[in-house]
Residue frames as qw, qx, qy, qz and C-alpha x, y, z in Angstrom:
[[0.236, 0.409, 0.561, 0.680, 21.77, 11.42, -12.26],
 [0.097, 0.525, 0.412, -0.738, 20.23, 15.00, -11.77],
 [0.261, 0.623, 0.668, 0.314, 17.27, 15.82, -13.89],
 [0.022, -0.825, -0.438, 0.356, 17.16, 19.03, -12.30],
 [0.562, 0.730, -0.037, 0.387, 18.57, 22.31, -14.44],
 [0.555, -0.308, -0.156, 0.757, 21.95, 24.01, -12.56],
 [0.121, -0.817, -0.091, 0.556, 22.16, 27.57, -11.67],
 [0.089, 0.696, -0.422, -0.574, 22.37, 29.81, -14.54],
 [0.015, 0.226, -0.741, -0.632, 21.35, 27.64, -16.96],
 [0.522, 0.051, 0.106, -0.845, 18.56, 27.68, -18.47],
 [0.612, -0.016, 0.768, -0.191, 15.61, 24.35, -18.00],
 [0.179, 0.137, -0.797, -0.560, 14.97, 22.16, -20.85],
 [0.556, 0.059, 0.593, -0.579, 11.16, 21.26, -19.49],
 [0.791, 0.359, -0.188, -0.459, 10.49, 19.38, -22.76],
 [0.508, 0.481, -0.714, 0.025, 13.08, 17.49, -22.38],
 [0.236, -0.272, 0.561, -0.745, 12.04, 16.50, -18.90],
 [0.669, 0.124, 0.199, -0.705, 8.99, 15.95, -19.43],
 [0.736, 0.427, -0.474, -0.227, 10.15, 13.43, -22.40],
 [0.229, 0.278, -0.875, 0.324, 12.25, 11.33, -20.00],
 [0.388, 0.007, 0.787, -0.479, 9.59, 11.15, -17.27],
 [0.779, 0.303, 0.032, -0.548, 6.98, 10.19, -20.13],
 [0.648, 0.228, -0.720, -0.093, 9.61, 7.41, -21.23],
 [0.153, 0.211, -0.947, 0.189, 10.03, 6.44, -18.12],
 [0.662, 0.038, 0.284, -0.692, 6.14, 5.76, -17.54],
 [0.942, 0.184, -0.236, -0.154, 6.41, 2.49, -20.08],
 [0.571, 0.442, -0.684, 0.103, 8.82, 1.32, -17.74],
 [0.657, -0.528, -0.508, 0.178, 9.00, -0.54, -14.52],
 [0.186, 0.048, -0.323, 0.927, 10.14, 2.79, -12.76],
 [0.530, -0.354, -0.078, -0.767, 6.59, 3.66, -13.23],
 [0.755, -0.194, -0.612, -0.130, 5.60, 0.80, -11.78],
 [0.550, -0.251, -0.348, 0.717, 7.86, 1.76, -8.57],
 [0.040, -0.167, 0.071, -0.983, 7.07, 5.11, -8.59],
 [0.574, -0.305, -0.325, -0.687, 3.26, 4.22, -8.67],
 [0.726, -0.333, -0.599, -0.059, 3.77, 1.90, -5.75],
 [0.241, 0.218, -0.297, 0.898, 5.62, 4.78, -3.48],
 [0.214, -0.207, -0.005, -0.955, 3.06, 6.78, -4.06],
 [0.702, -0.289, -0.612, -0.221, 0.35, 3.82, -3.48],
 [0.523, -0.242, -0.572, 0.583, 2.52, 3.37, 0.30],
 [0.071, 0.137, -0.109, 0.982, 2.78, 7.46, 0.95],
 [0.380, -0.263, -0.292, -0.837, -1.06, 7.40, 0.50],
 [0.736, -0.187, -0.617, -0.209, -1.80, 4.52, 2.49],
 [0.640, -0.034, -0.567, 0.519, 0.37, 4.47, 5.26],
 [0.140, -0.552, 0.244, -0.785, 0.17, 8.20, 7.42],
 [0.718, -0.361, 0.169, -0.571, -1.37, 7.50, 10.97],
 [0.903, -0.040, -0.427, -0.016, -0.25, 3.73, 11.38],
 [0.775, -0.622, 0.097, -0.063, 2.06, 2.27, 13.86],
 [0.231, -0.712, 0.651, 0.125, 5.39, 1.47, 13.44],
 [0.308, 0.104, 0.937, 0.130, 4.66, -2.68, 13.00],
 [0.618, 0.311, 0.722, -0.005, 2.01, -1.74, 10.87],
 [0.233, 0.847, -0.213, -0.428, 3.34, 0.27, 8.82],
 [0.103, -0.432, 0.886, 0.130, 6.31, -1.85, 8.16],
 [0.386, 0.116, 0.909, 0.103, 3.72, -5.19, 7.36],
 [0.584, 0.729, 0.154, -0.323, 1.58, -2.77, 4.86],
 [0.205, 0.804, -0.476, -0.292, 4.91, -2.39, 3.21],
 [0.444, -0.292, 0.847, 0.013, 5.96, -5.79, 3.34],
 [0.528, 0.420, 0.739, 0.011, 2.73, -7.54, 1.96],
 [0.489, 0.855, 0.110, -0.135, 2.15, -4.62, -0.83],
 [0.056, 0.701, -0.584, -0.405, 5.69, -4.78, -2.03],
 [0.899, 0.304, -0.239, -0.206, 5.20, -8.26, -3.83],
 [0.142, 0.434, -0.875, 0.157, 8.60, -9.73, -1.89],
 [0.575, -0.146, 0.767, -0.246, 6.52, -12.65, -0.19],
 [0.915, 0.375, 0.095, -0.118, 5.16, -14.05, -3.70],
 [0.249, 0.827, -0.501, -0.049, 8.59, -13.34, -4.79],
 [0.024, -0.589, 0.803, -0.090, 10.18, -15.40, -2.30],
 [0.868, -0.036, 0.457, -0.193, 7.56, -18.26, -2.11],
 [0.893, 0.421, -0.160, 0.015, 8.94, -19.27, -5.80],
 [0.083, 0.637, -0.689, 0.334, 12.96, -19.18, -4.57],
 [0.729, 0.193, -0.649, 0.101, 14.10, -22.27, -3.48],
 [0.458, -0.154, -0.510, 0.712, 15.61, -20.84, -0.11],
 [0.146, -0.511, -0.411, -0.741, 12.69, -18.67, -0.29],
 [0.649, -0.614, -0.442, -0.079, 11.12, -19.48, 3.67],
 [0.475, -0.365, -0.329, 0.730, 14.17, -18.36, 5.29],
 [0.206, 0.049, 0.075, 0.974, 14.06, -15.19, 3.83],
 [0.437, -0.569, -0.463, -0.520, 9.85, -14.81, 4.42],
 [0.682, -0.534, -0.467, 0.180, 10.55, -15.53, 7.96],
 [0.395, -0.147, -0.153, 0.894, 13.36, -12.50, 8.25],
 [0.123, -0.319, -0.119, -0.932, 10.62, -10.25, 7.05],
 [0.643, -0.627, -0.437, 0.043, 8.39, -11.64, 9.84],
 [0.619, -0.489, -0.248, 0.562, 10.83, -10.79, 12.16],
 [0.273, 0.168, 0.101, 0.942, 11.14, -7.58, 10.59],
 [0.396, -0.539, -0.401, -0.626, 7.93, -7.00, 11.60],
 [0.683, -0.448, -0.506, 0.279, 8.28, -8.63, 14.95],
 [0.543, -0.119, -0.205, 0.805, 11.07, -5.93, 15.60],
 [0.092, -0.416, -0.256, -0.868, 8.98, -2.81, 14.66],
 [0.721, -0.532, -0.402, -0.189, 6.40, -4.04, 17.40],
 [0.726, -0.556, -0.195, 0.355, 8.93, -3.97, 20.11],
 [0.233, 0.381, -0.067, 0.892, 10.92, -0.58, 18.85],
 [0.367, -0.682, -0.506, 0.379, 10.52, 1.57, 21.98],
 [0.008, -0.988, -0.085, -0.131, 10.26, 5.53, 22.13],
 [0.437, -0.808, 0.251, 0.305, 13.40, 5.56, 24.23],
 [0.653, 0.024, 0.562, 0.507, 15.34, 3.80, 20.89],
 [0.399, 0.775, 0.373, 0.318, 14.05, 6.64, 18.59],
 [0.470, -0.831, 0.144, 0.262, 16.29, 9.06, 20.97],
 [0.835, 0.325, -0.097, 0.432, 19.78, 9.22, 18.82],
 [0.671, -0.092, -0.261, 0.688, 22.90, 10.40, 20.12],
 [0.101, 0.177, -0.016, 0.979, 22.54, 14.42, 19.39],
 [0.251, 0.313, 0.427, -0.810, 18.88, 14.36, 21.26],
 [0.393, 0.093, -0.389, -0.828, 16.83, 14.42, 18.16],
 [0.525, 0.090, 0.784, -0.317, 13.95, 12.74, 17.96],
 [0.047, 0.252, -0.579, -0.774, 13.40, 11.26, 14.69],
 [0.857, 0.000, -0.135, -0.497, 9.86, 9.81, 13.18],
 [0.903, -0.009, 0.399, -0.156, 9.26, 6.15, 14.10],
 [0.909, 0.410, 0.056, 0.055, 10.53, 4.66, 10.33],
 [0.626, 0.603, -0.335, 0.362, 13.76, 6.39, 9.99],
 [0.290, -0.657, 0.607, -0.339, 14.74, 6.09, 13.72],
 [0.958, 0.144, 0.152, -0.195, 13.42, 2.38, 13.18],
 [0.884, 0.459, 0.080, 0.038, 16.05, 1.92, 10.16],
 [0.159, 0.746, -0.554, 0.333, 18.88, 3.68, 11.69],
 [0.533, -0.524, 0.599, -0.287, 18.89, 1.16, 14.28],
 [0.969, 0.216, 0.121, 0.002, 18.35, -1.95, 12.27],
 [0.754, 0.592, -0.148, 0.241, 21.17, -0.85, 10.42],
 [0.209, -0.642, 0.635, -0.376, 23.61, 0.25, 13.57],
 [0.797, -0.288, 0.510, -0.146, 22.39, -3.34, 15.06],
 [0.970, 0.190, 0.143, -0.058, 23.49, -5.25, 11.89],
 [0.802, 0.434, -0.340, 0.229, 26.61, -4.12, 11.60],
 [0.140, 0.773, -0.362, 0.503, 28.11, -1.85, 14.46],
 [0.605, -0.587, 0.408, -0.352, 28.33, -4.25, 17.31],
 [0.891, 0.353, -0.283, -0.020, 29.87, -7.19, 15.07],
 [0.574, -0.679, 0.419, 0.186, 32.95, -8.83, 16.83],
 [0.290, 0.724, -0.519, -0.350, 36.21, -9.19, 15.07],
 [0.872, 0.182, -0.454, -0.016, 37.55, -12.09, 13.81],
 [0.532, 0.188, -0.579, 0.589, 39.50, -13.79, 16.90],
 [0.307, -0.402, 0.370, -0.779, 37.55, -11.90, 19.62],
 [0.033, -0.091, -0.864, 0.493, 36.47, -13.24, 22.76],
 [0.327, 0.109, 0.213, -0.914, 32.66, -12.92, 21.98],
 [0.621, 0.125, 0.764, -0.125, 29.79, -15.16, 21.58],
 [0.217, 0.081, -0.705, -0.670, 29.02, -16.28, 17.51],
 [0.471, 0.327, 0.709, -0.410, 25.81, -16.38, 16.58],
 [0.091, -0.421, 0.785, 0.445, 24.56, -18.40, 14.04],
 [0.837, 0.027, -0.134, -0.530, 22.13, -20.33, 11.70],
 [0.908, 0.134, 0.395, -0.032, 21.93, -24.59, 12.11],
 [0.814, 0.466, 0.095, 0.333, 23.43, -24.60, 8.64],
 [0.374, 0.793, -0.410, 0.251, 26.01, -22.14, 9.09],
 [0.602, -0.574, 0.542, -0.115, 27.32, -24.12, 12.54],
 [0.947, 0.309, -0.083, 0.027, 27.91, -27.21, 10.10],
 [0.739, 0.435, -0.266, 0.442, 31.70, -28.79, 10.56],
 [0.132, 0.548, -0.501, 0.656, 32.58, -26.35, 13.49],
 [0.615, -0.399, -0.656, 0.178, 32.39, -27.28, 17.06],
 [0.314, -0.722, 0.136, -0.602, 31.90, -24.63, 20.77],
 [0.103, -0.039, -0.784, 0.611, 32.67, -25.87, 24.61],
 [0.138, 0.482, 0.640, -0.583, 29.47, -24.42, 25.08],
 [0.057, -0.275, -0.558, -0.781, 26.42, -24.33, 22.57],
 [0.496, 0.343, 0.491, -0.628, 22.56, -22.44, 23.24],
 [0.066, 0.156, 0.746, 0.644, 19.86, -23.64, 21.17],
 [0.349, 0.394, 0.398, -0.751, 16.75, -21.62, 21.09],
 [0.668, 0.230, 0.031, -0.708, 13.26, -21.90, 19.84],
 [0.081, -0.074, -0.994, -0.001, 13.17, -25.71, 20.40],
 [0.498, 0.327, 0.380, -0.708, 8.86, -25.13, 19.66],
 [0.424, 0.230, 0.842, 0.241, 6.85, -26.80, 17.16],
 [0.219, 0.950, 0.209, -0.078, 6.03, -24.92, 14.13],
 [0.085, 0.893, -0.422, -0.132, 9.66, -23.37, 14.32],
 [0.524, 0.406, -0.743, -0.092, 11.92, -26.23, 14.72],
 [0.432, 0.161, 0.618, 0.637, 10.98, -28.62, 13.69],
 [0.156, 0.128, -0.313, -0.928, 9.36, -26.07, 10.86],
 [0.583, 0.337, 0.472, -0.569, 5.52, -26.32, 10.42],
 [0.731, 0.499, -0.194, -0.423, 6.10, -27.07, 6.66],
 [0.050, 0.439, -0.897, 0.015, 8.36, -30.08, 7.39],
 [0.624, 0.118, 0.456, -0.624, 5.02, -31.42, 8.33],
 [0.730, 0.547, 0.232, -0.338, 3.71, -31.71, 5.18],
 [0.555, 0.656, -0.491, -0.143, 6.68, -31.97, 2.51],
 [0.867, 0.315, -0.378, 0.082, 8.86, -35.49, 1.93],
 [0.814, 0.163, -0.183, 0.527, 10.63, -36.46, 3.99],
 [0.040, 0.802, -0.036, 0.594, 10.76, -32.79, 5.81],
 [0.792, -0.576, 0.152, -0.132, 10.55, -34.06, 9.70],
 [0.856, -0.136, 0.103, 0.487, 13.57, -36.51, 9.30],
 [0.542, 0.564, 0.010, 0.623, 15.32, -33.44, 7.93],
 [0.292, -0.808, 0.057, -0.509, 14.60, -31.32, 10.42],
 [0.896, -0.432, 0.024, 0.102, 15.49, -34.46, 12.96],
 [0.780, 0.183, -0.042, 0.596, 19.31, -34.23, 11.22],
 [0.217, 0.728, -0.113, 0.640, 19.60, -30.53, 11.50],
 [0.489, -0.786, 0.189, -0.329, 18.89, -30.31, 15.32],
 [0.973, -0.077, 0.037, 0.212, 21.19, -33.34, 15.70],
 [0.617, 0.484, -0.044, 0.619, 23.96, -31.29, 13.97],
 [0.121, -0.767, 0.152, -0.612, 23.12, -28.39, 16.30],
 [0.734, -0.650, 0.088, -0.177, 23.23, -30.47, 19.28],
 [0.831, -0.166, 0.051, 0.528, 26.66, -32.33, 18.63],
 [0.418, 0.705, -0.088, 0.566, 28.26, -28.91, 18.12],
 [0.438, -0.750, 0.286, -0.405, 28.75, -28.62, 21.60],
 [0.537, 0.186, -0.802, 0.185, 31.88, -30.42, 23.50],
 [0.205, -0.009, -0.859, 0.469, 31.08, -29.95, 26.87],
 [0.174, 0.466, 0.655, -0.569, 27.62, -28.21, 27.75],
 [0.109, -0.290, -0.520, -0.796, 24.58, -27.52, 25.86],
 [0.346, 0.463, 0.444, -0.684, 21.21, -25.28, 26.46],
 [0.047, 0.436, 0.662, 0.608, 18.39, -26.33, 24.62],
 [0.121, 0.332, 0.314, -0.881, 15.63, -23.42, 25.45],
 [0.068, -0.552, -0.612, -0.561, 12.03, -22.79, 23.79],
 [0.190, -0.034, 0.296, -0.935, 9.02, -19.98, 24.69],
 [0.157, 0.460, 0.869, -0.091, 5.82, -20.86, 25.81],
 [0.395, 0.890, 0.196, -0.115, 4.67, -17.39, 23.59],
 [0.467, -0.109, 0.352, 0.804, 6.34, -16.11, 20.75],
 [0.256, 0.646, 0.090, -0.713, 5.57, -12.92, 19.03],
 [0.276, -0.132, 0.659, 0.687, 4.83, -13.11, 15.04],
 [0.116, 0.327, 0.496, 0.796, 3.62, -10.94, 12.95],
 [0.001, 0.380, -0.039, 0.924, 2.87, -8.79, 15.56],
 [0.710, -0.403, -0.143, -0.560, 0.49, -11.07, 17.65],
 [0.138, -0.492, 0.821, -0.254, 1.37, -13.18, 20.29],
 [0.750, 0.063, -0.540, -0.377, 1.20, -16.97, 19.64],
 [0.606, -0.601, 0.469, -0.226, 1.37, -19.85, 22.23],
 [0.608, 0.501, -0.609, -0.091, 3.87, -22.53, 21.56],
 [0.975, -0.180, -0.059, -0.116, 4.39, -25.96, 22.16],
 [0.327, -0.619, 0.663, 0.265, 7.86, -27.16, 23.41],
 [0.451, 0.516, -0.612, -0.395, 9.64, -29.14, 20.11],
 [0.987, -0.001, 0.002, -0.158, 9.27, -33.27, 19.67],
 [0.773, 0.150, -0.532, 0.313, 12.87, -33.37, 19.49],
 [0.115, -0.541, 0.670, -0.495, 13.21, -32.53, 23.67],
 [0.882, -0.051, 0.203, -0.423, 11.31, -35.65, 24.00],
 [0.850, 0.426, -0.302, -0.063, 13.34, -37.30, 21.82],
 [0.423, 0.510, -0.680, 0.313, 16.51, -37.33, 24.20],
 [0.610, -0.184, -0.694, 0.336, 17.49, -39.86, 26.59],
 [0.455, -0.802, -0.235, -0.307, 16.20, -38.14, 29.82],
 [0.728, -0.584, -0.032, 0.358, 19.03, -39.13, 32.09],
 [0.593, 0.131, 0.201, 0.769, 21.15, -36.85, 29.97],
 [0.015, 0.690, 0.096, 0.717, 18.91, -33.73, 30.46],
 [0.281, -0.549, -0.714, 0.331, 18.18, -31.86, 33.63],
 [0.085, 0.727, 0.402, 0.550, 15.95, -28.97, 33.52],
 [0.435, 0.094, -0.159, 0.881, 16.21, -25.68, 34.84],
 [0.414, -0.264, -0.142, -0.859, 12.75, -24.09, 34.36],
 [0.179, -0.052, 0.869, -0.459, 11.14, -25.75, 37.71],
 [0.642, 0.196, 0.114, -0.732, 7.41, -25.40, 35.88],
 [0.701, 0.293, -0.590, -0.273, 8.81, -28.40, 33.24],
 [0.328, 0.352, -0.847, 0.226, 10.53, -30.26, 36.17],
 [0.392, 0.027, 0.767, -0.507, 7.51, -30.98, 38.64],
 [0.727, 0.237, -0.084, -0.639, 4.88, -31.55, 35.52],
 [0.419, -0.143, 0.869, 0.219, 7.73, -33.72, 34.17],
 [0.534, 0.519, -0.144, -0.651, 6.31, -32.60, 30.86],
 [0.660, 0.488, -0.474, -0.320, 8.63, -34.48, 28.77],
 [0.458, -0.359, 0.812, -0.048, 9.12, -38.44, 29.60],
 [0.009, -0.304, 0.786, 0.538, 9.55, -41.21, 27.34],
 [0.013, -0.528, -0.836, -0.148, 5.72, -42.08, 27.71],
 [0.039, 0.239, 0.298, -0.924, 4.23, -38.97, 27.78],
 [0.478, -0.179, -0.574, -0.640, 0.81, -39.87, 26.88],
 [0.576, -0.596, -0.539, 0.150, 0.39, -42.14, 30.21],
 [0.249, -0.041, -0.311, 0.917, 2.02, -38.95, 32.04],
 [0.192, -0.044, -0.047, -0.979, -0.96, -36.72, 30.58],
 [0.551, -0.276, -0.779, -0.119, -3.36, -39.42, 31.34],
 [0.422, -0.379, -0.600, 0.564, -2.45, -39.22, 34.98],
 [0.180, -0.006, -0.192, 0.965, -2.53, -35.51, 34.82],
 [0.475, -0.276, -0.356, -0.756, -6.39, -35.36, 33.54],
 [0.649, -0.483, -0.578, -0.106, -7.38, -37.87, 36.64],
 [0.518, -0.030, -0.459, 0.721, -5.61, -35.85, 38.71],
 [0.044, -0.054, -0.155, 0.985, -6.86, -32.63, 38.31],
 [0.118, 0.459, 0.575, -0.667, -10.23, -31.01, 39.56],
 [0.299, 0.733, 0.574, 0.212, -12.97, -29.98, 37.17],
 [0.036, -0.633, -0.115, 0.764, -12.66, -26.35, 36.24],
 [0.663, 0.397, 0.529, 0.351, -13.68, -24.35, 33.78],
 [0.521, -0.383, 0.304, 0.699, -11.79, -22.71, 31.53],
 [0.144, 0.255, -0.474, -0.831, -13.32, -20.39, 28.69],
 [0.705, 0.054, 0.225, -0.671, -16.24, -22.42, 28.87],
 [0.854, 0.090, -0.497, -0.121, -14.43, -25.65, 28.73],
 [0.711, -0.541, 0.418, -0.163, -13.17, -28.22, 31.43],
 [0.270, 0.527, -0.758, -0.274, -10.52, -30.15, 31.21],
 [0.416, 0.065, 0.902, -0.094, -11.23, -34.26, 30.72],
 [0.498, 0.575, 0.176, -0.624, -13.85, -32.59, 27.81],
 [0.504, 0.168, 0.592, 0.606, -13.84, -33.99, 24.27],
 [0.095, 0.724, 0.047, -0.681, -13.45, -31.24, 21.75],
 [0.626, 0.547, 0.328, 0.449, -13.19, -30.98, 17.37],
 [0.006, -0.684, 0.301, 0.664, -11.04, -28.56, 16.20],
 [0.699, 0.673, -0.051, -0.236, -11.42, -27.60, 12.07],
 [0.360, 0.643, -0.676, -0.024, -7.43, -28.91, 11.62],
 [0.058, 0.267, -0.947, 0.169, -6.31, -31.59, 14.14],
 [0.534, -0.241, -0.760, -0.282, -9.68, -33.31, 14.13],
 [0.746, -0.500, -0.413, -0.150, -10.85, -34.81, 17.45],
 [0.508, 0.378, -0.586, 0.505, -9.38, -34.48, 20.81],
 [0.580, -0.703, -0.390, 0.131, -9.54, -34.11, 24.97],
 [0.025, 0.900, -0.223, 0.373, -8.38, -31.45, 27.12],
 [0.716, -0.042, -0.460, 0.522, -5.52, -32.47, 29.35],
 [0.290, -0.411, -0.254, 0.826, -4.57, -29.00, 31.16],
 [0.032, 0.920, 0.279, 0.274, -6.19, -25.20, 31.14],
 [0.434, -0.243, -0.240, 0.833, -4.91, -21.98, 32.38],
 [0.005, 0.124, 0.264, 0.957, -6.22, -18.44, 32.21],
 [0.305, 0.626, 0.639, -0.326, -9.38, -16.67, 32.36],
 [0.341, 0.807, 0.082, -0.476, -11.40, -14.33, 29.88],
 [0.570, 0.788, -0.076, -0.219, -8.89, -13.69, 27.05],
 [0.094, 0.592, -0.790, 0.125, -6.05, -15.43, 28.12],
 [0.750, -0.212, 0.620, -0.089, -7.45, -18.47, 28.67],
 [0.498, 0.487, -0.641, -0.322, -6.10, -21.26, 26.79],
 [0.970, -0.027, 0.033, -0.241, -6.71, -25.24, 26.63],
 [0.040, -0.532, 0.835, 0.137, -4.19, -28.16, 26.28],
 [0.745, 0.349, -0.167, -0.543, -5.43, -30.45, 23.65],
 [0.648, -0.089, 0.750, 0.097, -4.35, -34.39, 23.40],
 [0.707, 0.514, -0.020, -0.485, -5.41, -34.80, 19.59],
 [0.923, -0.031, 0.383, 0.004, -4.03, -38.16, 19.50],
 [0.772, 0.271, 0.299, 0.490, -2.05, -38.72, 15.92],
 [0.405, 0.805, 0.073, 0.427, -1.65, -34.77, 15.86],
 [0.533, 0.082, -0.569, 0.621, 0.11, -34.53, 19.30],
 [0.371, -0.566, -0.565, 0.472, -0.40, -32.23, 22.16],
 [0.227, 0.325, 0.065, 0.916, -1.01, -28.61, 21.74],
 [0.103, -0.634, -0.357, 0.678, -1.76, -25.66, 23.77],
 [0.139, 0.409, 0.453, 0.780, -4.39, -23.24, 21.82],
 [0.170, 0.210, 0.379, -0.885, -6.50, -20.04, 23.04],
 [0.185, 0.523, 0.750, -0.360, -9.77, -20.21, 23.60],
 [0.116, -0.603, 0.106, 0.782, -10.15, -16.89, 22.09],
 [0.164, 0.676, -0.526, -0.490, -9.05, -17.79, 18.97],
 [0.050, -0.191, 0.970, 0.142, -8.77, -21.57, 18.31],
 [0.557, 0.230, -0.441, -0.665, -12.65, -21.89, 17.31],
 [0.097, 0.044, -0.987, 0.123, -13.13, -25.44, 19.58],
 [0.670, -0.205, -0.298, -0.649, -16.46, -27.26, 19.25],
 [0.459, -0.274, 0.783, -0.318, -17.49, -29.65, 22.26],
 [0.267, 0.181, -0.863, -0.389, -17.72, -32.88, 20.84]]
């Protein structure tokens, strides 16, 4: 629709004016006034925080918290953030040399990555996929990533009915989708929302028969993180190891944290700002938190 007048004919500013004055009692204002809200707000940011001003001031997370299937789609705008954070100068570079601002070299690529590199139906090329969309089909060879607690299982499986045993079926589904070899993988940091978090490996690599894995990442295979008593394992490890201290704890220490309650340190690592604890907290499991950041009282 063009509001504007065409050449050689003459403008109808009253009439103009009348449209944009209806469209103030409508939710266009409302959008218009939140443009202009961004435009004003935004100049001088970063890239990732530009992109999570927009996010949280457009009203789509309340949106999606009511929606049913509402989390998956909160978590893609995470990661829409995540991706802004790691956009690199050399990606803002487009074919003819130009160099375009940050946002719209940003959104040409999102939108080149989401569709132009798609394989056809019938190509030789790897499918990638959600848990629920793998349902019914089977692979010679399946990866699962972000086996971490918090992701899967999901931190709100925690708390809702029945959520954990769901989560237990889905990874089950993901794991028999594979006939002959599967990789399960997790990170011991994961970016989100733009900060880096440390993460615990998931309860369900614990969960499988050991003589059926063998690990790959030599750090898991001398700790021997995950065995089917891993509670006398981390025992052993805390009489093993030398006092030291670590952010101005040691491990063998009893600590309170404001969420998981009581607990002992098992392992450290790090110094200054990177240092970070491994926590026993008994009925809440094991978890690796930063000093920094995690707010531990000696007990």
């Amino acid at each position: 629709m063009d509001f504007l007048p065409k050449e050689n004919e003459p403008s109808d500013a009253g009439s103009r004016e009348s449209l944009f004055a209806a469209a103030a009692g409508s939710k266009a204002a409302g959008f218009r006034a939140l443009i202009e809200s961004l435009k004003a707000q935004t100049p001088g940011l970063p890239l990732h925080e530009l992109v999570e001003v927009v996010v949280a001031k457009s009203g789509l997370i309340e949106h999606y918290k009511t929606e049913r299937e509402g989390a998956d789609r909160i978590e893609n705008l995470a990661e829409l953030v995540n991706a802004a954070s790691t956009f690199t100068e050399e990606e803002r570079e487009v074919e003819s040399g130009e160099a375009l601002d940050p946002l719209t070299a940003f959104l040409t690529h999102a939108a080149l990555e989401a569709g132009e590199h798609q394989a056809g139906e019938g190509s030789d090329a790897l499918q990638l996929m959600s848990v629920h969309s793998a349902k019914g089909l089977e692979f010679d060879v399946v990866f699962l990533s972000g086996l971490e607690e918090g992701l899967f299982p999901h931190e709100q499986s925690v708390t809702e009915r029945d959520g954990l045993e769901e989560e237990r079926r889905l990874a089950y589904v993901a794991i028999t989708r594979a006939r002959n070899r599967l990789y399960l993988s997790h990170a011991q940091t994961r970016m989100l929302h733009g900060t880096t978090r440390y993460a615990m490996p998931s309860r369900f690599l614990e969960e499988i028969p050991q003589a059926l894995v063998k690990w790959l990442t030599p750090r898991f295979q001398k700790q021997k993180a995950f065995t089917q008593n891993f509670t006398r394992q981390t025992r052993t490890t805390v009489q093993n190891k030398a006092p030291r201290d670590v952010g101005g704890f040691r491990i063998g220490q009893n600590v309170m944290h404001a969420k998981f309650g009581s607990g002992v340190i098992i392992d450290a690592e790090g110094q200054g700002g990177d240092a970070r604890v491994q926590v026993n907290f008994g009925s809440h499991g094991v978890k690796w938190l930063a000093v920094a950041m995690a707010n531990l009282k000696a007990a």
